[in-house]
VOPAGU-2260 file (C-alpha; in pm, 1 decimal, decimal comma):
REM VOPAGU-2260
SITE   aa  ch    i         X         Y         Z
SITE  UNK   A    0  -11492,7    2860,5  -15610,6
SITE  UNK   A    1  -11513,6    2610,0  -15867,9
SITE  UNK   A    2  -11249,7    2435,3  -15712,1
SITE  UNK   A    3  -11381,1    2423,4  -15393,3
SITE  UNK   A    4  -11715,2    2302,2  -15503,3
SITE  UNK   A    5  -11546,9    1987,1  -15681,1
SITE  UNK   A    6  -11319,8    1924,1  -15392,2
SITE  UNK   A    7  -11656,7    1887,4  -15134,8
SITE  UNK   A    8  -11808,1    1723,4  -15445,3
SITE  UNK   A    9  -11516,4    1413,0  -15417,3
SITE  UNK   A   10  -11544,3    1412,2  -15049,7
SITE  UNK   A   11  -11886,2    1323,8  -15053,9
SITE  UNK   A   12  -11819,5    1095,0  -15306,5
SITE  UNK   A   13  -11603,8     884,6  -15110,3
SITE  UNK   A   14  -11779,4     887,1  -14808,4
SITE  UNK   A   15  -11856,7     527,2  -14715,2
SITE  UNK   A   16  -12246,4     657,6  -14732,1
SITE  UNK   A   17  -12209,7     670,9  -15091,7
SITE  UNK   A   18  -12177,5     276,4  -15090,4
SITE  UNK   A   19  -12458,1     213,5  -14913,6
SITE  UNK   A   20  -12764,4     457,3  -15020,8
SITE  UNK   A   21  -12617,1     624,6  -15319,9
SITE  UNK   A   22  -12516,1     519,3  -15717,2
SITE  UNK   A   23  -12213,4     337,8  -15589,1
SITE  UNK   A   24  -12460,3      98,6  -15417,0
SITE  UNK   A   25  -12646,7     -21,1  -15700,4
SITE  UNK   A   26  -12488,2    -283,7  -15925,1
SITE  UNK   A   27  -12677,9    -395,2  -16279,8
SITE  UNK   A   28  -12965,8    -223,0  -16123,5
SITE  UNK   A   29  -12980,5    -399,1  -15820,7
SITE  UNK   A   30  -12955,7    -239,8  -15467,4
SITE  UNK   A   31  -12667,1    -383,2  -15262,5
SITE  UNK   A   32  -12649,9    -157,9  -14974,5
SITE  UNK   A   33  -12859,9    -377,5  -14790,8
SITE  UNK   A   34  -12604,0    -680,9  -14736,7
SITE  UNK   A   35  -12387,7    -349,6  -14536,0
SITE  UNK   A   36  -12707,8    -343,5  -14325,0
SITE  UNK   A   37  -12718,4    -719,2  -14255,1
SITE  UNK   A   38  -12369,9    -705,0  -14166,5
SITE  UNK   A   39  -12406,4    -430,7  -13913,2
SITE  UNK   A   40  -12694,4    -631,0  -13719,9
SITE  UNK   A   41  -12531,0    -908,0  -13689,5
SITE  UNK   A   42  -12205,0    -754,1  -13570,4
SITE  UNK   A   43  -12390,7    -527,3  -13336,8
SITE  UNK   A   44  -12588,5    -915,3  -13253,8
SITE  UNK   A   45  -12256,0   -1044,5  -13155,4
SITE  UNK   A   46  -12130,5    -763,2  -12945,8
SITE  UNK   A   47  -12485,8    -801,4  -12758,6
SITE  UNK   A   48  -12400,3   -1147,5  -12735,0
SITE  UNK   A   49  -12051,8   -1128,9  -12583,4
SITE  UNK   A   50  -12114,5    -806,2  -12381,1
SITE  UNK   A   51  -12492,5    -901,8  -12268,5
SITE  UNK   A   52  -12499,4   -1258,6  -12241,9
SITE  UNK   A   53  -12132,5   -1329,9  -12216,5
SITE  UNK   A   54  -12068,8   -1615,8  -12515,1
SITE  UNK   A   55  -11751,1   -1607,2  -12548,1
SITE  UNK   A   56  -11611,8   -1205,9  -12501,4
SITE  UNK   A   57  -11304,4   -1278,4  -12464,1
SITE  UNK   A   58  -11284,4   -1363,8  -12838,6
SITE  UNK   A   59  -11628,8   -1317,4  -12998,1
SITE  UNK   A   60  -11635,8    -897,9  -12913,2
SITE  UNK   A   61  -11274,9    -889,9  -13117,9
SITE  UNK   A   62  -11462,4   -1076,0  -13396,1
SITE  UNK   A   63  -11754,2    -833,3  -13393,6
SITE  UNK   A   64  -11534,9    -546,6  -13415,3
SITE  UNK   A   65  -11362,0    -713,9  -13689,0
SITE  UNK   A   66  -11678,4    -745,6  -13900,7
SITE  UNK   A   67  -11775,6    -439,1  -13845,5
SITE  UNK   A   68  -11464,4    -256,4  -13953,5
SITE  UNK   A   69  -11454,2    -481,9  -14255,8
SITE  UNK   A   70  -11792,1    -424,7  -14342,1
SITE  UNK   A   71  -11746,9      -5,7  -14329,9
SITE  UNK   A   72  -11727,6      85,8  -14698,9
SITE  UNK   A   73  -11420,5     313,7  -14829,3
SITE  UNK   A   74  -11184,0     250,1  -14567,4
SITE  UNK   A   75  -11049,9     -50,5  -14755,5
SITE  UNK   A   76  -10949,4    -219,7  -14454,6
SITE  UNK   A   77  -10925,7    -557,9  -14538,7
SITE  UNK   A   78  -10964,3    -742,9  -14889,7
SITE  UNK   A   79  -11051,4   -1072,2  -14899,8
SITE  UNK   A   80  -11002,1   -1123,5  -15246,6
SITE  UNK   A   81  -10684,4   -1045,9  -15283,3
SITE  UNK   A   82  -10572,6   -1354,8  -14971,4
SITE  UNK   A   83  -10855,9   -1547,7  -15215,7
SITE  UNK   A   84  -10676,2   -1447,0  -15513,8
SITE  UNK   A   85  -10328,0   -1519,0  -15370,5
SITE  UNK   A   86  -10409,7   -1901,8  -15253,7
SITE  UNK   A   87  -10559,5   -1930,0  -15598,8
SITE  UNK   A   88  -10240,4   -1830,7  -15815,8
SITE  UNK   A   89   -9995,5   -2096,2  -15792,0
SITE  UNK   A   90   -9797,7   -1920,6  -15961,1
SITE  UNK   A   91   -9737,1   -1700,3  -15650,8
SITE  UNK   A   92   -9472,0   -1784,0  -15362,7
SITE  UNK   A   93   -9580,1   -1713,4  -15004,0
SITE  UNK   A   94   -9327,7   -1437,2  -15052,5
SITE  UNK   A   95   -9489,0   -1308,5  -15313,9
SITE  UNK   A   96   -9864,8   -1296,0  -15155,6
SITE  UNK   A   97   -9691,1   -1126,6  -14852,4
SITE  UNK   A   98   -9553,5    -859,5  -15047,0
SITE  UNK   A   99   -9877,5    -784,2  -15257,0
SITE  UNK   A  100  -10004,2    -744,8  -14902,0
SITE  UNK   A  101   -9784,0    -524,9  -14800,7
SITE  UNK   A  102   -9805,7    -282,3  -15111,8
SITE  UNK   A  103  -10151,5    -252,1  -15143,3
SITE  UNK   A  104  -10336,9    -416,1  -14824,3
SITE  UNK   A  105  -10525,6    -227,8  -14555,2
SITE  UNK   A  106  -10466,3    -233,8  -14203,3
SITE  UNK   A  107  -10649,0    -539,7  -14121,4
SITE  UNK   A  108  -10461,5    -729,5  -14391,7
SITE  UNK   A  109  -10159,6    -655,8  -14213,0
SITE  UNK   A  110  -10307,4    -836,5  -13873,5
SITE  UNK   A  111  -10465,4   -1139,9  -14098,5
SITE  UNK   A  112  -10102,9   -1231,8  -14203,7
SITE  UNK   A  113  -10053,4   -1392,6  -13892,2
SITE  UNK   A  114  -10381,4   -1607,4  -13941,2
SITE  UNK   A  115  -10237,3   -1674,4  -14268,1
SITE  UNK   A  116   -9919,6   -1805,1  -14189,6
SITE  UNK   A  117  -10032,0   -2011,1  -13844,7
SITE  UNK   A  118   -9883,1   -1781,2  -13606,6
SITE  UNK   A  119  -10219,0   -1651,2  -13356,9
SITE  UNK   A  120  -10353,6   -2038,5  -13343,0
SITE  UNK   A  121  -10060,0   -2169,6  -13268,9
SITE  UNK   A  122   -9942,3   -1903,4  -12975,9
SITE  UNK   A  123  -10305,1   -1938,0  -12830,9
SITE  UNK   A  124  -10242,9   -2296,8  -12759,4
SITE  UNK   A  125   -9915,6   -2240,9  -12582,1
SITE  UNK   A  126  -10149,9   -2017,0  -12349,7
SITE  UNK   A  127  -10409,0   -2321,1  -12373,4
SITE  UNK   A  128  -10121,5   -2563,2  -12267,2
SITE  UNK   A  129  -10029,5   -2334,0  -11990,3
SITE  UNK   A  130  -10375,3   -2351,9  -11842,2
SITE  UNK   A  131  -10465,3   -2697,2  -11890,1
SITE  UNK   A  132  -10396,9   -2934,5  -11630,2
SITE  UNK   A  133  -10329,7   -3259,5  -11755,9
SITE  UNK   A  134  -10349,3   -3487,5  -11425,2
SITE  UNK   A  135  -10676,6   -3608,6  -11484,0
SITE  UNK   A  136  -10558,5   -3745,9  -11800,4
SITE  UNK   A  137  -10221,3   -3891,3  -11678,5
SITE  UNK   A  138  -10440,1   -4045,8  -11415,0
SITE  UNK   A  139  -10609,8   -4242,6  -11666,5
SITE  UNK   A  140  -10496,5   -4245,1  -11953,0
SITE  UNK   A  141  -10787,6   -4420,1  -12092,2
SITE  UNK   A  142  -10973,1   -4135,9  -12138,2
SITE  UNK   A  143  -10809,5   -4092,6  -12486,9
SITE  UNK   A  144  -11074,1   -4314,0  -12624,7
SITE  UNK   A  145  -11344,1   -4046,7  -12558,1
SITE  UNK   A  146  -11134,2   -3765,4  -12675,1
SITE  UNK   A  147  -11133,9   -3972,3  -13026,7
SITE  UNK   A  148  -11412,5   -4044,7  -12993,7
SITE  UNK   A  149  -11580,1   -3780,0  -12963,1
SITE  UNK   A  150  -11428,0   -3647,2  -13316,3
SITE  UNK   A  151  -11691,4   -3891,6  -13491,9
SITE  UNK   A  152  -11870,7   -3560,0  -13593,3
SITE  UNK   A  153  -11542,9   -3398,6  -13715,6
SITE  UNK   A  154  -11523,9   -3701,0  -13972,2
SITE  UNK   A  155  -11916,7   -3737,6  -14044,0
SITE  UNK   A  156  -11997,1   -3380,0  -14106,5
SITE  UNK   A  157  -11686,0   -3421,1  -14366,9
SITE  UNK   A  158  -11775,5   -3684,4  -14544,8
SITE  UNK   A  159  -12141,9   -3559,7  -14580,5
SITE  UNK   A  160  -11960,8   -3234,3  -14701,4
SITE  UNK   A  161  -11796,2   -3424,0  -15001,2
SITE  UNK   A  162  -12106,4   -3636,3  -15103,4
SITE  UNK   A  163  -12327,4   -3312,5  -15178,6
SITE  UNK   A  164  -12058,3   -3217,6  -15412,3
SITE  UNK   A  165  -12109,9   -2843,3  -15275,5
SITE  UNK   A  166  -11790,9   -2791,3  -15128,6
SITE  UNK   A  167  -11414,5   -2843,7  -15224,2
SITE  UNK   A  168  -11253,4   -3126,0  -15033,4
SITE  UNK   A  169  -11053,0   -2849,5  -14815,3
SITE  UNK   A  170  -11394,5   -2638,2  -14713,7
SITE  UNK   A  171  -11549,6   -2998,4  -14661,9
SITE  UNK   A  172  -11246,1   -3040,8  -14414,8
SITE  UNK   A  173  -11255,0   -2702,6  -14266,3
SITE  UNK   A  174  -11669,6   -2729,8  -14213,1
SITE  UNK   A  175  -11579,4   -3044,3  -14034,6
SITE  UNK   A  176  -11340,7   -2975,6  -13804,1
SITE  UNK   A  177  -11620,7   -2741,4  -13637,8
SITE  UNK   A  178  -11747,0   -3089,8  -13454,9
SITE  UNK   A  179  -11417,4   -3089,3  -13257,0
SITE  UNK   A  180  -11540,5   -2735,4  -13057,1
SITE  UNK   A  181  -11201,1   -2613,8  -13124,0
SITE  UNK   A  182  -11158,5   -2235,9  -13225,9
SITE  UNK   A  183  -10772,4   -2180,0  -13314,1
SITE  UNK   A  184  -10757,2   -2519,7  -13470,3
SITE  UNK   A  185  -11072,6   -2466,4  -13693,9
SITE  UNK   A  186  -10918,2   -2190,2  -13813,8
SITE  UNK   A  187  -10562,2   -2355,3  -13887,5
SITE  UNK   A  188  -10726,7   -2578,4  -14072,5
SITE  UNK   A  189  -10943,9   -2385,0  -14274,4
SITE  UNK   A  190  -10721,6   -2032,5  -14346,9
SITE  UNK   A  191  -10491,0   -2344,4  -14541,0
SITE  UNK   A  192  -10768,8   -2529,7  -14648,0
SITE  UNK   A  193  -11068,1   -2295,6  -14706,8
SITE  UNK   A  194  -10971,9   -1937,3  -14644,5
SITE  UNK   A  195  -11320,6   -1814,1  -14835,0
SITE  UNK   A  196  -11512,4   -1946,4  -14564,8
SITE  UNK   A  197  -11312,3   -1862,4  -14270,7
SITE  UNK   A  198  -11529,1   -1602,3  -14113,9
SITE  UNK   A  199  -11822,7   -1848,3  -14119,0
SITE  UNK   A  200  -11631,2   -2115,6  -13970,1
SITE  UNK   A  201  -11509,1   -1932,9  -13733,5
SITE  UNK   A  202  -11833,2   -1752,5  -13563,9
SITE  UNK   A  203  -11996,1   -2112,2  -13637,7
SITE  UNK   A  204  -11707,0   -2303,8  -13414,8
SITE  UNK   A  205  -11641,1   -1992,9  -13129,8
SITE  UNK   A  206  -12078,3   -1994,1  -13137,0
SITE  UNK   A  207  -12124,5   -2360,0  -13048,0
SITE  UNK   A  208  -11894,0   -2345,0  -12746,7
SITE  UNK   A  209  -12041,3   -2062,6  -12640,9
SITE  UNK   A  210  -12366,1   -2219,2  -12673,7
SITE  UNK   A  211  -12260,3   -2591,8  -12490,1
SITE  UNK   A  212  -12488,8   -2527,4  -12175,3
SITE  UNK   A  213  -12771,0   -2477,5  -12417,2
SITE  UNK   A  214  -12660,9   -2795,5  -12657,4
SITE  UNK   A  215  -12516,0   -3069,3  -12454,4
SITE  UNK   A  216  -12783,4   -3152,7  -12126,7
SITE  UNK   A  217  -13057,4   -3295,9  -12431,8
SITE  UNK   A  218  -12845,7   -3553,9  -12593,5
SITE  UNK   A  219  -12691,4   -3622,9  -12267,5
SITE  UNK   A  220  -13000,8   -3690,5  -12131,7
SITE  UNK   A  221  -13110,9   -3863,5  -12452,6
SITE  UNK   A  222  -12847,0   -4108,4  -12451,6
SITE  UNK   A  223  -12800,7   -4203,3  -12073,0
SITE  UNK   A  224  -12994,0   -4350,8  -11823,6
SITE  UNK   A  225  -13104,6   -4221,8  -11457,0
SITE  UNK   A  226  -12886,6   -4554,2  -11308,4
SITE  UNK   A  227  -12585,3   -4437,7  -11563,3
SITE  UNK   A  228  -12656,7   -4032,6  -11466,5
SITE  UNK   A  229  -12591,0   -4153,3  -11074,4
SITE  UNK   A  230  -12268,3   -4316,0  -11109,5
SITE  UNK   A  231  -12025,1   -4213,7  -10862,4
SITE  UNK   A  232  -11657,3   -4263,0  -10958,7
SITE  UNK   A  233  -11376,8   -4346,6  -10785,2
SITE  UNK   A  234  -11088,6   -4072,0  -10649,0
SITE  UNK   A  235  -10855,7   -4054,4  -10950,4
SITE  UNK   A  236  -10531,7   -4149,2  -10809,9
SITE  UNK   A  237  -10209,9   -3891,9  -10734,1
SITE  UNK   A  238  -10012,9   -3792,5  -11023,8
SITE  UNK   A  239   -9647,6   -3751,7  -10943,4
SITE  UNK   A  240   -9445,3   -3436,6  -11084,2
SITE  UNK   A  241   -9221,5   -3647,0  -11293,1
SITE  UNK   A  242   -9552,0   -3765,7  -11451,6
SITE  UNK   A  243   -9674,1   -3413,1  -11544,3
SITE  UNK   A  244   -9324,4   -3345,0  -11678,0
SITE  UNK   A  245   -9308,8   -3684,2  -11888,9
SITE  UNK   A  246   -9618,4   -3668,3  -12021,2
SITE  UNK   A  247   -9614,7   -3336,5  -12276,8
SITE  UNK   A  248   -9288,0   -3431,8  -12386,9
SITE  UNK   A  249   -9419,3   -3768,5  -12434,2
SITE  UNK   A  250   -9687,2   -3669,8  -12636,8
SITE  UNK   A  251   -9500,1   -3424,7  -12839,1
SITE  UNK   A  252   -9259,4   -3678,0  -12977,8
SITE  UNK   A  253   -9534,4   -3975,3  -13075,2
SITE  UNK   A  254   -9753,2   -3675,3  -13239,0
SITE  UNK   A  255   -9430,4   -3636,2  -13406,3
SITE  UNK   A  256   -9356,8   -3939,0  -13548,8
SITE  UNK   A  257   -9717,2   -4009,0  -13657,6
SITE  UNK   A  258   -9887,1   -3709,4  -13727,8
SITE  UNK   A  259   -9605,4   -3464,3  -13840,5
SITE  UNK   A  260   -9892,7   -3178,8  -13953,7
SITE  UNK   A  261  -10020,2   -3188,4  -13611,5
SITE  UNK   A  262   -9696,3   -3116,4  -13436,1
SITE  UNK   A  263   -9749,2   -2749,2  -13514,3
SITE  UNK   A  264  -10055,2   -2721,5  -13245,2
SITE  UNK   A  265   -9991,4   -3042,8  -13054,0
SITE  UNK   A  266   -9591,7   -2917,8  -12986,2
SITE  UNK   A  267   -9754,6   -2561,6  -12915,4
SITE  UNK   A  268   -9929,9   -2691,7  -12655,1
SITE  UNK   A  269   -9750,8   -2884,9  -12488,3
SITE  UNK   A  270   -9447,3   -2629,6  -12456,9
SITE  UNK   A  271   -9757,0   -2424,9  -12285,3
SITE  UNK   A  272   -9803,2   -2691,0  -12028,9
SITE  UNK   A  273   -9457,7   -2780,4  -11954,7
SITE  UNK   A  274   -9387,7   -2405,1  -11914,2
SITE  UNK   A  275   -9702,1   -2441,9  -11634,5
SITE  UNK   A  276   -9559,5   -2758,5  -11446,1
SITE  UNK   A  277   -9164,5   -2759,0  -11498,9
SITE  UNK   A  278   -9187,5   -2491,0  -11186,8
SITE  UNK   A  279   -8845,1   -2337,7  -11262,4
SITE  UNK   A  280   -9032,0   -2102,9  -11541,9
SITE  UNK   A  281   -9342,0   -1947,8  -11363,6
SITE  UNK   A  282   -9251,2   -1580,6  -11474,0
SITE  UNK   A  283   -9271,2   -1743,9  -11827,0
SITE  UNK   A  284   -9594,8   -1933,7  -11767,6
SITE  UNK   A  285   -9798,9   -1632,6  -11619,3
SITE  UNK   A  286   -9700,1   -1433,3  -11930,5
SITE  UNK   A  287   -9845,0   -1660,6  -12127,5
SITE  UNK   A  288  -10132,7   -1707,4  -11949,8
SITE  UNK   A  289  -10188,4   -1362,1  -11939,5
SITE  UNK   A  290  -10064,2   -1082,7  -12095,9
SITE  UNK   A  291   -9914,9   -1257,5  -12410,0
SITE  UNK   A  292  -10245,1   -1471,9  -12459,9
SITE  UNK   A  293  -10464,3   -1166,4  -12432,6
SITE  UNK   A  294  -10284,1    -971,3  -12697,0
SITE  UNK   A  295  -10309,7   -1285,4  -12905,8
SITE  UNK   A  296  -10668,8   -1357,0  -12879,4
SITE  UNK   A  297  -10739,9    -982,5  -12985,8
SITE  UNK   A  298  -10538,0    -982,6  -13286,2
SITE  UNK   A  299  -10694,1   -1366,6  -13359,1
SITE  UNK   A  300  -11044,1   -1225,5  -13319,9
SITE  UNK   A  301  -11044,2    -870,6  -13508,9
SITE  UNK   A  302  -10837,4   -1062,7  -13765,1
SITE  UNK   A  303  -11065,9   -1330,1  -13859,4
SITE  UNK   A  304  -11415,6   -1068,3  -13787,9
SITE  UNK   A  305  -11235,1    -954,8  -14088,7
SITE  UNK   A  306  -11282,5   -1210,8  -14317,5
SITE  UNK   A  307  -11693,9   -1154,1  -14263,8
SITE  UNK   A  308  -11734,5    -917,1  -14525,2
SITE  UNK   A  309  -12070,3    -857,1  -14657,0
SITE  UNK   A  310  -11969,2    -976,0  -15046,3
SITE  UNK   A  311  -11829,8   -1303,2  -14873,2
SITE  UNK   A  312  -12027,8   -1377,0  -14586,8
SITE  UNK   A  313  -12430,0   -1321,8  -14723,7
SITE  UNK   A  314  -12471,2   -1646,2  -14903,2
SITE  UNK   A  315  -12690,3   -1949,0  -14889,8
SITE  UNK   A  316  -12323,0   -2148,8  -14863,7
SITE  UNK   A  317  -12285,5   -1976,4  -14532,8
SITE  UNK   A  318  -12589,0   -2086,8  -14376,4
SITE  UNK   A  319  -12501,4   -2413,5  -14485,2
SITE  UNK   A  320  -12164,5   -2405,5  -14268,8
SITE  UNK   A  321  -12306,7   -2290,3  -13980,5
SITE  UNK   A  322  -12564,0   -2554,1  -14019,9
SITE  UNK   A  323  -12341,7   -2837,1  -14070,3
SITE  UNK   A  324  -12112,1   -2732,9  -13792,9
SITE  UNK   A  325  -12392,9   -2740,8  -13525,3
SITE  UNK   A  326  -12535,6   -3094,3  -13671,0
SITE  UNK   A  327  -12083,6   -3230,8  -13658,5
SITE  UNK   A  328  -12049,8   -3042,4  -13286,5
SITE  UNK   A  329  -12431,1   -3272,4  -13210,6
SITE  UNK   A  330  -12278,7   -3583,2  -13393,8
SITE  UNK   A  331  -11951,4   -3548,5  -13182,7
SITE  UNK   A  332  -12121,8   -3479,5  -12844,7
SITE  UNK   A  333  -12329,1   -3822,1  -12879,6
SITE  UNK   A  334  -11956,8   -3967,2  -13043,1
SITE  UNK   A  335  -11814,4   -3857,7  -12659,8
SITE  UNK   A  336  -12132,5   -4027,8  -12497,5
SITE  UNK   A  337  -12117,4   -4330,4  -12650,6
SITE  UNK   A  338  -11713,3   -4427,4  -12605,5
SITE  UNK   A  339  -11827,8   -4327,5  -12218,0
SITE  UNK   A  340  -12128,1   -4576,2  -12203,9
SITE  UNK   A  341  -11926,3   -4875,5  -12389,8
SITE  UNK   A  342  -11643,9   -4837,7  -12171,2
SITE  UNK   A  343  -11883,0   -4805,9  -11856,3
SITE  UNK   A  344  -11991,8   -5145,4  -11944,0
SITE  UNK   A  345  -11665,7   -5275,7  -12039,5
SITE  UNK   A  346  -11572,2   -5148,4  -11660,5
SITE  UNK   A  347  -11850,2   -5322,8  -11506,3
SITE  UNK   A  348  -12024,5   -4976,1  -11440,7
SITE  UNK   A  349  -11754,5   -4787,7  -11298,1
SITE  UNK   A  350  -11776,0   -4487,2  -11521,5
SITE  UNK   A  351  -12008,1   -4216,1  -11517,8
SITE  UNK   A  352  -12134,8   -4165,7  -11943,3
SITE  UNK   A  353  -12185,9   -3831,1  -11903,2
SITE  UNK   A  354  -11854,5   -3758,9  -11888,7
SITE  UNK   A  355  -11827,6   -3845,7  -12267,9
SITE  UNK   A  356  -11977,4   -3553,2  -12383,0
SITE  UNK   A  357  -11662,9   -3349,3  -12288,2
SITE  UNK   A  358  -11468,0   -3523,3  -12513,6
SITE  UNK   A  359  -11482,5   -3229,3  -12732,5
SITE  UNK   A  360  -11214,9   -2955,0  -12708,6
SITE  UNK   A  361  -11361,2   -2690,1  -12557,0
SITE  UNK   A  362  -11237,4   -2676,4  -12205,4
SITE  UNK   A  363  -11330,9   -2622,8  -11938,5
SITE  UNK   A  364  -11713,9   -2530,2  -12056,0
SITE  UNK   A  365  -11776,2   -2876,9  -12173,6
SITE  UNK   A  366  -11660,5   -3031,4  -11830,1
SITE  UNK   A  367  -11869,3   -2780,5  -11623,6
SITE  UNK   A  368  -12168,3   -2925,9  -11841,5
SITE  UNK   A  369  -12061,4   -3272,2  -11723,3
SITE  UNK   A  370  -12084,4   -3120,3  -11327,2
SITE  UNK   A  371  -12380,1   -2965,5  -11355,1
SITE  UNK   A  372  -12624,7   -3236,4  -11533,5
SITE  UNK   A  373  -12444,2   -3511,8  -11296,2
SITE  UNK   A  374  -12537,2   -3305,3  -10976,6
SITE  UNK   A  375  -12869,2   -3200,9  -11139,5
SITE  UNK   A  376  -12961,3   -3608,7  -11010,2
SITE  UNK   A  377  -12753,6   -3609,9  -10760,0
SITE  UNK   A  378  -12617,8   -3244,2  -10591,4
SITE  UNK   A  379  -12339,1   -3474,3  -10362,5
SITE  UNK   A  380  -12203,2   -3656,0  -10707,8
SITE  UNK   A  381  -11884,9   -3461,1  -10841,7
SITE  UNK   A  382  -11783,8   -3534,7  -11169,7
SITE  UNK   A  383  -11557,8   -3268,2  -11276,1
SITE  UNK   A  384  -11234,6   -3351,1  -11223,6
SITE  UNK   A  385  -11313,8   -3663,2  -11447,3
SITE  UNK   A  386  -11425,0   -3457,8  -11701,7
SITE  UNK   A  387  -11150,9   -3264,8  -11739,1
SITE  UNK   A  388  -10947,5   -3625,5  -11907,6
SITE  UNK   A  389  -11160,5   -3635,7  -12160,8
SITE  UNK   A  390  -11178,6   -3260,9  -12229,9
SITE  UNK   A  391  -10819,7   -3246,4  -12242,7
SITE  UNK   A  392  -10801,4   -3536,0  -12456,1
SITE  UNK   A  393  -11047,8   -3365,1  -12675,3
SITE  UNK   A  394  -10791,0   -3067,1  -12691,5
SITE  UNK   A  395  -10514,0   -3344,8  -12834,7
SITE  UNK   A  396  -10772,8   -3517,2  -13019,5
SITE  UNK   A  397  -10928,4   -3212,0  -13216,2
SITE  UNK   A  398  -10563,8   -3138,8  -13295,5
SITE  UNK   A  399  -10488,6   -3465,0  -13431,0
SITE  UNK   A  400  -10779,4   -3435,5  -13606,5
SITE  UNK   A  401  -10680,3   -3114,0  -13824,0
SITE  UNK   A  402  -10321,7   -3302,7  -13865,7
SITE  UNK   A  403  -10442,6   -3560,6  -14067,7
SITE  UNK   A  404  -10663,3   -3312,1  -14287,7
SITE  UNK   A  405  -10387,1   -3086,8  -14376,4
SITE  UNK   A  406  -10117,2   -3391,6  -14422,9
SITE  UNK   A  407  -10407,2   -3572,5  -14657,5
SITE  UNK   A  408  -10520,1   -3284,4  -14849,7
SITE  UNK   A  409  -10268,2   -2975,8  -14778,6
């Protein structure tokens, strides 16, 4: 009997409850069960989010889930600390971090080892490259300007980063690269670069393109006129197939030369696209597209929700991030708006401003913004397919972007 009692006796004690509400909860007298209870509502905030409202399902439900699991107490499915504690000892080979993983990681540190070593970011984009059509971009090339930039945030919020002295120069990098709207790549960059704040960064950067309808139409507004607003622009002109074949293969090799730490994402890519347009591989490109990039994206999502845990993510440092990656995504949207109204009057009032502000990477939601405020004033003006250059670009530029942070500081 005695036996029995003490065997119901540990299995109470390890129930997940005991974390929360009983002794295991309290630390130096303090009651820490409440940080499990933040964590809940905001995962069960998200899944409203993504299930209710739509932001971003496809990816922020995966994250939800993610935080929640993370978040459960006794299952031990992820630890945090030991990926922390890993970076941290130099000591430590990649090898070595993998196999500490393996022995005594949960489930969900299993899945994070391919955020760890680049693998879901990188595959994502080769889906990314196989949707993205490029021809507005080949049509006019110039459109690179506003994809650059419109990564003025990406830099600003940086810098600012560093000069509070609040950050290390690699969170400062990963809190930056928020501005560029760019999921996957933000978190390249920071799982090298700042893997304590990853779950932060990441709801912060998937949030804000989500949330583009509700940012963008002010400082577009702000920053253009009614005459600008009316533009009407001219039929971009017909791309020929040996264009759309030159051009990723083009752009992987001068990526290449310049920006070697780049080539990872930019290569990525543009292997997606030329899968899409080569025409001889369309079994190939509709995997990717579909069935591959799906698999991806849940694995990317649960992985990172992961990283949320309540320890980690309940901290004045995390407001902060999320803070500074709305005011870098703000700083990058004007960035986008301004390279469109300087080269409108360079053109002699030929292009439309408002396509500037979807210079950022998240495509095609920051083009559809550009549509709908341009018909807003006038419901015959169509402005997307000139949108989509400088999203694209934005995609390249964003990329670029995270290249030169992990060359200068990886």
């Amino acid at each position: 009997m005695e036996g029995i009692i003490n065997t119901i006796k540990n299995f109470i004690g390890s129930m997940g409850f005991n974390y929360i509400f009983g002794e295991d909860s309290f630390v130096d007298g303090r009651w820490m069960g409440w940080q499990y209870l933040v964590m809940y509502a905001i995962a069960f905030i998200l899944i409203y989010l993504a299930i209710g409202k739509k932001f971003e399902p496809l990816l922020l439900l995966p994250i939800a889930i993610g935080m929640l699991l993370t978040n459960l107490p006794g299952a031990n499915l992820f630890h945090l600390d030991m990926w922390i504690a890993a970076d941290e000892a130099t000591h430590l080979t990649v090898l070595d971090s993998i196999k500490l993983v393996i022995n005594k990681g949960g489930f969900l540190d299993l899945l994070y080892m391919g955020v760890k070593l680049g693998i879901y970011p990188c595959i994502i984009f080769i889906g990314i490259g196989a949707m993205t059509d490029f021809t507005p971009l080949i049509a006019n090339p110039k459109y690179f300007l506003i994809g650059a930039g419109a990564q003025l945030g990406v830099f600003v919020a940086f810098s600012a980063a560093i000069i509070s002295g609040v950050y290390t120069i690699g969170q400062a990098a990963s809190i930056g690269i928020i501005g560029g709207a760019d999921g996957p790549t933000a978190i390249l960059v920071t799982k090298t670069l700042g893997p304590a704040i990853l779950g932060a960064v990441a709801i912060a950067a998937y949030s804000y393109m989500a949330l583009i309808p509700m940012i963008q139409p002010p400082f577009m507004k702000l920053l253009t006129t009614k005459k600008e607003r009316l533009i009407k622009m001219e039929k971009l002109r017909p791309v020929s197939r040996i264009e759309k074949l030159v051009f990723p293969v083009l752009v992987t090799f001068v990526v290449g030369i310049l920006v070697p730490d780049a080539l990872s994402l930019i290569g990525c890519l543009m292997f997606g696209n030329i899968l899409n347009v080569c025409g001889v591989t369309e079994r190939l490109s509709k995997t990717v597209q579909n069935e591959f990039m799906n698999i991806i994206t849940i694995l990317l999502g649960i992985s990172v929700g992961a990283t949320a845990s309540a320890q980690n993510f309940l901290s004045i440092q995390t407001v902060v991030i999320i803070v500074c990656g709305l005011v870098a995504f703000c700083i990058s949207t004007c960035g986008g708006l301004i390279t469109a109204k300087i080269m409108n009057w360079i053109s002699g009032g030929k292009i439309n401003p408002l396509i500037g502000s979807a210079g950022v990477s998240a495509v095609p939601m920051a083009a559809r913004v550009s549509q709908t405020v341009g018909q807003k004033e006038d419901p015959s003006n169509f402005l997307l397919m000139h949108a989509m250059g400088p999203n694209v670009a934005g995609v390249i530029g964003s990329a670029v972007a995270a290249g030169v942070f992990l060359s200068w500081i990886g």
